[in-house]
C-alpha positions as CSV (number, residue, x, y, z in Angstrom):
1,X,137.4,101.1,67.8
2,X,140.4,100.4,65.3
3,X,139.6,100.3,61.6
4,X,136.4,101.8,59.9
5,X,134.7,98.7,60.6
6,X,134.3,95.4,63.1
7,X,136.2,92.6,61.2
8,X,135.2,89.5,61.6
9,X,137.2,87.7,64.2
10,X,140.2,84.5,63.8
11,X,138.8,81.6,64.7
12,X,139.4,80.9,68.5
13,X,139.5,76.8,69.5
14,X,136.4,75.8,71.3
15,X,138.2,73.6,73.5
16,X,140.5,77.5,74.4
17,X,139.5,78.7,78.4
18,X,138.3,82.1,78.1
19,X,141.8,83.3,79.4
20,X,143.7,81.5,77.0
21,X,143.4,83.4,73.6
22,X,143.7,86.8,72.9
23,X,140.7,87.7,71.3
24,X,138.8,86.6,74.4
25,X,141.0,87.7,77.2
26,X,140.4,91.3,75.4
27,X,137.3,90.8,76.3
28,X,137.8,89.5,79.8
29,X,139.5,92.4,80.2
30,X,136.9,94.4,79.0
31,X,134.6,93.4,81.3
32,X,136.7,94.1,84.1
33,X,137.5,97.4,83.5
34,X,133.6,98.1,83.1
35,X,132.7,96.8,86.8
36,X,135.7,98.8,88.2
37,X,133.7,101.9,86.3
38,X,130.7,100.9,88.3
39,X,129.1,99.8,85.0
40,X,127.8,95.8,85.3
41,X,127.8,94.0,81.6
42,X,124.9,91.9,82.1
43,X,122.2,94.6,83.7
44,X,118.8,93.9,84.3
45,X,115.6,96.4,83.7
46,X,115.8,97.1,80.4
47,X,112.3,96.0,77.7
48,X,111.7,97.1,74.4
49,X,108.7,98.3,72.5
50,X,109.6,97.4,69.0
51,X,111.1,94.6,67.2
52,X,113.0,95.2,63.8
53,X,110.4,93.6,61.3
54,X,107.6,95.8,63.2
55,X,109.9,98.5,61.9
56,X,110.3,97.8,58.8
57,X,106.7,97.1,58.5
58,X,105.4,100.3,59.5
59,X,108.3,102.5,58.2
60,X,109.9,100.7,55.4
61,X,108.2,103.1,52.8
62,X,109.7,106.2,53.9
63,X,111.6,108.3,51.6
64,X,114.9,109.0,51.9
65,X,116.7,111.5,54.7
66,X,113.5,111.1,56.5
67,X,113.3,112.2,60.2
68,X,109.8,110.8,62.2
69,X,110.7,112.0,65.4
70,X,108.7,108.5,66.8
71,X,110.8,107.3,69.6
72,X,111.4,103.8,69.6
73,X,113.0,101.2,72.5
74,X,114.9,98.1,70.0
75,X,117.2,95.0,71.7
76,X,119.3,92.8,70.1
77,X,122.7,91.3,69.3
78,X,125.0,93.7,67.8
79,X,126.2,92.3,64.8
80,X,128.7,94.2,63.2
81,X,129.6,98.1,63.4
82,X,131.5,100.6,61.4
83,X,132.7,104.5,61.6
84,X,132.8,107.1,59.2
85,X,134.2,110.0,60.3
86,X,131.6,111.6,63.0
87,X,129.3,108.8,62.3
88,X,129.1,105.6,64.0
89,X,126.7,102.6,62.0
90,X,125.5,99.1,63.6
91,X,123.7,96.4,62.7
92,X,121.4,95.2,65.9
93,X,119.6,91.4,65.0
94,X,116.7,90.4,67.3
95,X,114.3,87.6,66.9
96,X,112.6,88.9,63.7
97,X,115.4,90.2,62.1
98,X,118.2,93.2,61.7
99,X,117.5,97.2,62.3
100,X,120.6,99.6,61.5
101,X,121.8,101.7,63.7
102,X,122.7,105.3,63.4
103,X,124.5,107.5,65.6
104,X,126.3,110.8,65.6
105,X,129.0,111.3,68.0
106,X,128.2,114.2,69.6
107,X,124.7,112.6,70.4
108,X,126.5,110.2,72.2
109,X,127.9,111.4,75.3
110,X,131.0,114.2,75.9
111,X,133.6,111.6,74.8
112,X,131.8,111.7,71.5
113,X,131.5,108.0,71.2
114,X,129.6,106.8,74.3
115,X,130.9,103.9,74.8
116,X,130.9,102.3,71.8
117,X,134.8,101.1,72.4
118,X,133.3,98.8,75.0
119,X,131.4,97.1,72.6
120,X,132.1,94.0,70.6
121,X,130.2,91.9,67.8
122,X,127.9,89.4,69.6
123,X,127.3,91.8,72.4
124,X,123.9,92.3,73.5
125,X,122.0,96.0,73.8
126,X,119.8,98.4,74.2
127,X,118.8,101.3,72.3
128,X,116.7,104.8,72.3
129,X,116.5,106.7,69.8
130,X,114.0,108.1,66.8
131,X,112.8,106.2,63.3
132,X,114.7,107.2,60.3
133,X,115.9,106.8,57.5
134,X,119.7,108.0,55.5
135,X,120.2,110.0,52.5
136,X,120.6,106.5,51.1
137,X,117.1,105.4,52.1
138,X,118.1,102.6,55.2
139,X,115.8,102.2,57.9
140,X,117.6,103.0,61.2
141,X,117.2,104.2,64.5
142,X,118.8,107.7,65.2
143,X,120.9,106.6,68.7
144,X,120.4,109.0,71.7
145,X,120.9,106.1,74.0
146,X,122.5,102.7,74.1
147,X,122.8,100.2,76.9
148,X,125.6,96.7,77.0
149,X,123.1,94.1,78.3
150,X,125.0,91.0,78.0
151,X,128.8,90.9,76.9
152,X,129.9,88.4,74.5
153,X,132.8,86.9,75.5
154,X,133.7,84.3,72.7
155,X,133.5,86.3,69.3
156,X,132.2,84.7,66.3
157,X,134.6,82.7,64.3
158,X,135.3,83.9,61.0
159,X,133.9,81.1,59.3
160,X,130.6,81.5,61.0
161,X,129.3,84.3,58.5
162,X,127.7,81.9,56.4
163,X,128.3,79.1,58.0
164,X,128.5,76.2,55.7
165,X,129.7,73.3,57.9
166,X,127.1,71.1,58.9
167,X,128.1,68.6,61.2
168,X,129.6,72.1,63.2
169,X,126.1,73.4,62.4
170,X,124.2,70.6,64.4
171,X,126.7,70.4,67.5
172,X,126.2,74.5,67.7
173,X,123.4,74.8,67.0
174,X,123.1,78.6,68.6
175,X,125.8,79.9,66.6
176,X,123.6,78.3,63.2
177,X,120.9,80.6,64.5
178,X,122.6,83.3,64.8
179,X,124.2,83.5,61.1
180,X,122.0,81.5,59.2
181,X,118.4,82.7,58.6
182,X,117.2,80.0,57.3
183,X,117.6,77.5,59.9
184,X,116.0,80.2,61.7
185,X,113.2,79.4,59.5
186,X,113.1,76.6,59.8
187,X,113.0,76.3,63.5
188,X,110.0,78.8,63.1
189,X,108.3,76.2,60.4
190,X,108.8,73.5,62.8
191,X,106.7,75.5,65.9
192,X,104.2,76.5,63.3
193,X,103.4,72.2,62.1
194,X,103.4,71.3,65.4
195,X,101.0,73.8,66.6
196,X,98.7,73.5,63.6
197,X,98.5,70.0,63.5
198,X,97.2,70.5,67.3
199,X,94.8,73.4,66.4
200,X,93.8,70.2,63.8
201,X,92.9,67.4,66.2
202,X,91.8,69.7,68.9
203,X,88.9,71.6,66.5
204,X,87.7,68.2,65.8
205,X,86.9,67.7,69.3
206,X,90.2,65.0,70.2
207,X,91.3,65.5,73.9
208,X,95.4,65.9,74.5
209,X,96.9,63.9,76.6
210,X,99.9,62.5,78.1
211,X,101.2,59.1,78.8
212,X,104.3,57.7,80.4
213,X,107.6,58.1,78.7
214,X,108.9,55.7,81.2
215,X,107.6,52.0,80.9
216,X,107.8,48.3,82.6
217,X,107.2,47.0,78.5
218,X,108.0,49.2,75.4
219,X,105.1,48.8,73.0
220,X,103.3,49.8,70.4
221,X,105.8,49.2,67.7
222,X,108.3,46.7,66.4
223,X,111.6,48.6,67.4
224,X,114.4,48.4,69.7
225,X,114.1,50.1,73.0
226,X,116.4,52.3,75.3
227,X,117.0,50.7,78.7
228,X,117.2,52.2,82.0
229,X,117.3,51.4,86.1
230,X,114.7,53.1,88.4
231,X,116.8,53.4,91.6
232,X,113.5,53.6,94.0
233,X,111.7,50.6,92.7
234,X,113.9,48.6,91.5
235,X,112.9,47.8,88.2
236,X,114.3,47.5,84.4
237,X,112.3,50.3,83.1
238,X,112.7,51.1,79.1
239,X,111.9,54.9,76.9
240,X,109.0,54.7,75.0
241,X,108.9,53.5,71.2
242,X,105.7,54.6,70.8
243,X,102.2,55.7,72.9
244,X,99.9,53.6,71.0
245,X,99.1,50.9,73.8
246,X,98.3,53.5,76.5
247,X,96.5,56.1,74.4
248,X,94.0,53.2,73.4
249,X,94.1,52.1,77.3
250,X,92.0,55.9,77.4
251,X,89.8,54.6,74.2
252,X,88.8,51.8,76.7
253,X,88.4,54.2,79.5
254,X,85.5,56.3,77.5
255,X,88.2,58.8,75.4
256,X,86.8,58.0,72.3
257,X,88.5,60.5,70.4
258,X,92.5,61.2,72.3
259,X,95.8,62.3,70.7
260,X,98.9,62.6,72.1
261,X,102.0,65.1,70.6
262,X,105.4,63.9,71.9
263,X,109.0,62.2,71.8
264,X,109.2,58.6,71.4
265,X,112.9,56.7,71.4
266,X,113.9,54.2,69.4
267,X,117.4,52.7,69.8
268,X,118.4,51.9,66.3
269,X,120.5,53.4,63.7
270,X,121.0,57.0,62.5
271,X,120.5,58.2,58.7
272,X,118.7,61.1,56.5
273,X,115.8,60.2,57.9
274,X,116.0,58.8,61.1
275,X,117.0,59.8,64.7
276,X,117.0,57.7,68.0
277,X,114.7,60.4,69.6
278,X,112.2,61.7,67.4
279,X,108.5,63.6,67.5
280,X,105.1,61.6,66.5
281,X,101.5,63.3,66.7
282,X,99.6,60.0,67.6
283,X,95.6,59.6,67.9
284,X,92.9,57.3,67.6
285,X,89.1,57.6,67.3
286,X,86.5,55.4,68.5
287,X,83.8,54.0,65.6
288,X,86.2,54.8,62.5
289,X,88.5,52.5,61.2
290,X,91.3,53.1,58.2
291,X,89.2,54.9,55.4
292,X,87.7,57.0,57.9
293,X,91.8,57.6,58.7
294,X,92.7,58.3,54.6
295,X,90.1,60.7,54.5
296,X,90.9,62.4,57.9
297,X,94.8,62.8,56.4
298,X,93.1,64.3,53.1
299,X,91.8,66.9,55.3
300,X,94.9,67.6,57.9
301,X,98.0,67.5,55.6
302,X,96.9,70.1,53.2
303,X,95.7,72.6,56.0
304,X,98.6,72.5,57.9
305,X,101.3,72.9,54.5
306,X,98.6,75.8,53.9
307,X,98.7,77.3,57.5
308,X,102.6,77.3,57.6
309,X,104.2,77.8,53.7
310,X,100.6,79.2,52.5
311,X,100.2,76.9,49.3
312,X,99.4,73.0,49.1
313,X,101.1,73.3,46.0
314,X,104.9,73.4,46.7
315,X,108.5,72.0,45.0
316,X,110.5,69.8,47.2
317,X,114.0,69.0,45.9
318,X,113.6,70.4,42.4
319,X,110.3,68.6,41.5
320,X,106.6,69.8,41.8
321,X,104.7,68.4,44.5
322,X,100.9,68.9,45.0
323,X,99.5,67.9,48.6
324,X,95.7,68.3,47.5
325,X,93.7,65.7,48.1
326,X,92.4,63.1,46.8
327,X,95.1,60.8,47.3
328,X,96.1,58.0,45.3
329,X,95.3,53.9,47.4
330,X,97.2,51.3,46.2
331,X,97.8,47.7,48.2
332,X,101.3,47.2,49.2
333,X,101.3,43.4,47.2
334,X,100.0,45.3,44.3
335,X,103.2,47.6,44.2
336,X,105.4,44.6,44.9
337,X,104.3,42.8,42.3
338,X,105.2,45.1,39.7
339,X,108.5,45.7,41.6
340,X,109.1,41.8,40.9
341,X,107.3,41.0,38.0
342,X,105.5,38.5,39.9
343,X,102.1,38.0,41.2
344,X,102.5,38.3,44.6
345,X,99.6,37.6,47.4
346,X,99.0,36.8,50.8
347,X,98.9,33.0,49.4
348,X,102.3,32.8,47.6
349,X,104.4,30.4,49.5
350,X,107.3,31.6,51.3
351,X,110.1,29.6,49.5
352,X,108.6,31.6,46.4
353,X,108.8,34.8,47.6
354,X,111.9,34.5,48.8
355,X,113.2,33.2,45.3
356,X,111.7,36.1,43.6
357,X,113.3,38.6,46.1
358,X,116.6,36.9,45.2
359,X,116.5,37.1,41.4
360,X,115.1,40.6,41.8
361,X,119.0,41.0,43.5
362,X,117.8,41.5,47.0
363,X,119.3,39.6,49.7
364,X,117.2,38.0,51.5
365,X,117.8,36.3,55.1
366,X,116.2,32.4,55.4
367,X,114.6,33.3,58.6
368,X,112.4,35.9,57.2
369,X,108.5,35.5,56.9
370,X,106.2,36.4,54.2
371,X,105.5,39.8,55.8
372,X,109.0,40.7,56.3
373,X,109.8,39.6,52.7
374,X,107.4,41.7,51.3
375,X,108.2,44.7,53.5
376,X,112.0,44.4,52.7
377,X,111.1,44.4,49.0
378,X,108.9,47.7,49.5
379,X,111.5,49.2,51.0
380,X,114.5,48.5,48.8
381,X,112.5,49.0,45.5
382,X,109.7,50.5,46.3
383,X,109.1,53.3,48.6
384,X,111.6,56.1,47.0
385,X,109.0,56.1,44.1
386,X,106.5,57.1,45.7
387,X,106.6,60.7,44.8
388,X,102.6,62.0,44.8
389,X,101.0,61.3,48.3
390,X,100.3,57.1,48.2
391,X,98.3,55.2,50.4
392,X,100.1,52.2,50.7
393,X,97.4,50.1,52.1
394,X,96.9,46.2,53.0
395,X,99.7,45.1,54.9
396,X,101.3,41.3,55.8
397,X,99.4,40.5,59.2
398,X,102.9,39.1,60.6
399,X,104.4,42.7,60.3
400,X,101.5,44.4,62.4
401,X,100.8,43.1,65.2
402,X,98.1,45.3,66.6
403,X,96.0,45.9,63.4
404,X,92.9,44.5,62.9
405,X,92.5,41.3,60.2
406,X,91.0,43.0,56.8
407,X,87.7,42.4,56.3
408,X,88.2,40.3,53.1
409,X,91.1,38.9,52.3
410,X,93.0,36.6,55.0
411,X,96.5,37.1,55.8
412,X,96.6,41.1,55.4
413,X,95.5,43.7,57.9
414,X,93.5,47.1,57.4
415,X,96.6,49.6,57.4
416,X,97.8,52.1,55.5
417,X,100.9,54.1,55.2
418,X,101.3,57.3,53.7
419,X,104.0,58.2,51.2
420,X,105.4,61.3,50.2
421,X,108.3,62.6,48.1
422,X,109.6,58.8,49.0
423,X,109.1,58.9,52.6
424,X,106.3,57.5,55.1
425,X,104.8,60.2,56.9
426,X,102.2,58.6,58.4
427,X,101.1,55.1,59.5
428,X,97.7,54.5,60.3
429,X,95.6,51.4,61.3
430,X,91.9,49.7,61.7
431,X,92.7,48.9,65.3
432,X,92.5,45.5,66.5
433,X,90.0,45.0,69.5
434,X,89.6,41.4,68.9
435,X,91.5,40.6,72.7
436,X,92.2,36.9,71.8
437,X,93.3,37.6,68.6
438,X,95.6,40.2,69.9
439,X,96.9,38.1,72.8
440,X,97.8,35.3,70.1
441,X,99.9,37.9,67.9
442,X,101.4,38.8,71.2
443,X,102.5,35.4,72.0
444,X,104.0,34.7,68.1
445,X,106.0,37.8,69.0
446,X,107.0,36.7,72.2
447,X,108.2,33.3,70.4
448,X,110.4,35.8,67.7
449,X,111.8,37.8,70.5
450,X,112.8,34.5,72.4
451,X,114.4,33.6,69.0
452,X,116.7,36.7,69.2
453,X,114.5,39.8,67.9
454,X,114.7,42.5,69.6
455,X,112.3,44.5,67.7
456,X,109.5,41.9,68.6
457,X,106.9,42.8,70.8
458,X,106.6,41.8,74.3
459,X,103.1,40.7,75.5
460,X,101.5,43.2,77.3
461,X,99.0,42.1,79.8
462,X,97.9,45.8,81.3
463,X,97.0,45.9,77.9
464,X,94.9,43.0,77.5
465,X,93.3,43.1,80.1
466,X,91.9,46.4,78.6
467,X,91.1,45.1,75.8
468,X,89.5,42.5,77.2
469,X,87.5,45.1,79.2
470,X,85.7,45.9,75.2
471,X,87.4,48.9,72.8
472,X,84.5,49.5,70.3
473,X,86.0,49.8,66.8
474,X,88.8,52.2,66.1
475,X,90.8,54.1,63.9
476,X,94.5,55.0,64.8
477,X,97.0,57.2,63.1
478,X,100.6,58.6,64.1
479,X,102.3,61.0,62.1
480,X,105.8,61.3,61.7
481,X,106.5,65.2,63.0
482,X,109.7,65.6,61.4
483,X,109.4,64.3,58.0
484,X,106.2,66.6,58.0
485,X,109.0,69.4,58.7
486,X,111.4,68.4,56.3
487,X,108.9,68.1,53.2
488,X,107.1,71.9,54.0
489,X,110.7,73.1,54.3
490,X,112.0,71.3,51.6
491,X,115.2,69.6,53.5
492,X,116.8,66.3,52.4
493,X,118.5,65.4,56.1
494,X,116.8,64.6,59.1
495,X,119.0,66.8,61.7
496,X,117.9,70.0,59.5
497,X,114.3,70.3,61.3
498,X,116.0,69.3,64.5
499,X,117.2,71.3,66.9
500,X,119.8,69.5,68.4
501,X,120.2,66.4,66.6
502,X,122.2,63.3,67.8
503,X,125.6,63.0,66.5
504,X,128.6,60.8,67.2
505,X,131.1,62.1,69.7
506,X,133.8,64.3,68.1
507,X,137.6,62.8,68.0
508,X,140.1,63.9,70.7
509,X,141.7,65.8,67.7
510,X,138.5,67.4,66.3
């Protein structure tokens, strides 16, 4: 082992074969000169009975220069080491975090070292040896054994420690992982929402289930599909946008209460806050409708930001946020009113709206409708002000198609959105059951989508038919998984609480 410590490595191009580049030839060559010792690099039969925060749980008060003589088994990815003089230091990372360590070289075999030149950073091991601590107080296990369980044949780039680069970040998402903790914690965050907000619906007796990602009819939302070819049948089949229409197919069916965790696809553009393939917690209970919804949302939000971060009471982006309930209602043609400085209501012509929109400075395209007016205005000078959780509620009828008329005022529908730190995280309805009524939305949509929209929706006769079988009154929600991820871990960008986010193809010269 040259030096007193493992540098970090030159970068080597990813596009390099293994064979290519010095740096990992050396450790091609490595590998074969362990299998003609008899020794394989990538061993099975090795477990471990400790993990490094365990460690540092139970011993990270010790004094020190403190021997325990507790015997410990550890695994991990060695990520750097170092000599001084007789003694050889490590630092081993597993899934909870790094343990040093410690080994003197006559403890180590008759070559004084055992083995340790076969090792690189990245590699995998295995280690025995006792809890302890140095005469500078770290926590370390005392080597008297060490096994290579994987070799690492492509080092870590230089630039990796700390890696800063975030469209590199997203395409490698493993190499992130392994030098940036807090992507690590956020990827823990993200299992914890998800598996809250299912501990959520599940204790209040909703059933989980599954329904088709692949579909004759994408519906359930106004969005543009994904297309596809089933070879065997022969059809045009399309990704799902959404699981509303089957979920409430099981309302029908005697589910009264059903939710359904999952992926839906939306072919459309790609921004801070949205990605073609995203995750949505959807659910709808039989005899509730929208407030019954508001006041279920009161309830979930806040338990799961206080299951995973452990306050309701957080700062997102600099500013104070409080997720305790109650939250503020407000009807969507109240807010863009005041955005106009107009009254606006269901009522207001058109041609009016439109001028409004205009001398506001939004552009606004002749063919829209009052509902898509309005929502364009919400959007462009709205929604970013929402800061302290908002029902938006009230919506244009001609923008939700399978909402149910409000009870008192014509031309809006009982729906509500719910805004947060200036982003919808949830959209909710008072389901329409009304099967003629919903057949004659279904056909206006049909008429847009002849026109050229490709958002519209199609009309969906498996569907009516249900409905036409009776759905007693219903309250629906779905929740927007990720932007519930990026507001408990205080991210700005989308492809943070994503894995493995979709990003444009790299150049030929990247």
């Amino acid at each position: 082992m040259a030096g007193s410590e493992t540098p970090p490595e030159s970068d080597v191009p990813e596009g390099a074969g293994l064979a290519e580049h010095p740096l990992t030839s050396r450790r091609l060559d490595k590998v074969t000169r362990l299998r003609d010792r008899g020794v394989e690099p990538y061993p099975l039969g090795y477990d471990r009975d400790a993990a490094a925060a365990d460690l540092r749980e139970r011993y990270g008060s010790l004094d020190p220069d403190t021997r325990t003589g507790v015997e410990v088994r550890v695994a991990g990815r060695l990520m750097n080491t170092r000599r001084l003089g007789r003694l050889i230091f490590g630092v081993l990372q597993d899934h909870s975090g790094q343990i040093q360590l410690f080994a003197e070289a006559g403890g180590l075999g008759e070559d004084g070292l055992g083995g340790f030149e076969d090792l690189d950073q990245g590699d995998w091991i295995w280690a025995r040896g006792d809890v302890m601590t140095t005469r500078r107080g770290e926590l370390s296990v005392h080597l008297a054994e060490f096994v290579l369980l994987a070799k690492s044949l492509r080092p870590l780039p230089a630039k990796w420690h700390g890696l800063k680069d975030t469209e590199v970040r997203f395409r490698r998402r493993e190499l992130d992982l392994l030098v940036n903790p807090e992507s690590r914690r956020i990827a823990e965050a993200r299992a914890g929402v998800v598996s809250e907000l299912r501990r959520q619906f599940e204790d209040r007796g909703f059933v989980e289930v599954e329904t088709p990602v692949l579909q004759v009819q994408a519906g359930g939302a106004l969005a543009r599909p994904f297309e596809t070819y089933h070879n065997a049948l022969g059809l045009p089949m399309y990704l799902r946008i959404a699981t509303e229409l089957h979920l409430k197919r099981l309302v029908v069916g005697g589910m009264e209460r059903v939710f359904e965790l999952g992926r839906v696809f939306r072919n459309e553009g790609i921004d801070a806050k949205h990605n073609p393939e995203f995750t949505t917690l959807e659910a709808y209970q039989a005899l509730a409708d929208y407030h019954d919804i508001m006041r279920l949302m009161e309830e979930v939000i806040p338990a799961v930001a206080e299951r995973v971060i452990g306050t309701t009471q957080l700062t997102y982006q600099g500013r104070p946020l409080d997720l305790r309930p109650p939250y503020r209602r407000v009807p969507m043609l109240d807010l863009v009113s005041e955005a106009l400085g107009a009254a606006i209501t269901p009522s207001t012509p058109v041609t009016e709206l439109r001028a409004q929109a205009v001398a506001a400075g939004l552009q606004a395209d002749p063919d829209w409708g009052f509902g898509k007016l309005v929502e364009e205005v919400f959007d462009q000078r709205v929604e970013q002000q929402l800061w302290a959780p908002t029902f938006v509620i009230d919506h244009p009828v001609d923008i939700s198609p399978l909402a149910r008329q409000h009870r008192s005022v014509e031309g809006l529908v009982e729906r509500f959105e719910l805004y947060i730190a200036g982003a919808e995280c949830v959209d909710a309805f008072t389901e329409l059951n009304d099967p003629l009524d919903q057949r004659a939305r279904f056909e206006a949509q049909a008429v847009a989508r002849a026109a050229g929209d490709q958002t519209a929706h199609p009309v969906d006769e498996g569907f009516l038919q249900a409905l036409e079988l009776g759905m007693p009154p219903t309250g629906g929600l779905g929740i927007g998984v990720d932007r519930l991820v990026m507001l408990l871990t205080g991210q700005r960008n989308l492809r943070e609480v994503v894995l493995f986010p979709h990003l444009r193809p790299e150049s030929p010269s990247a």
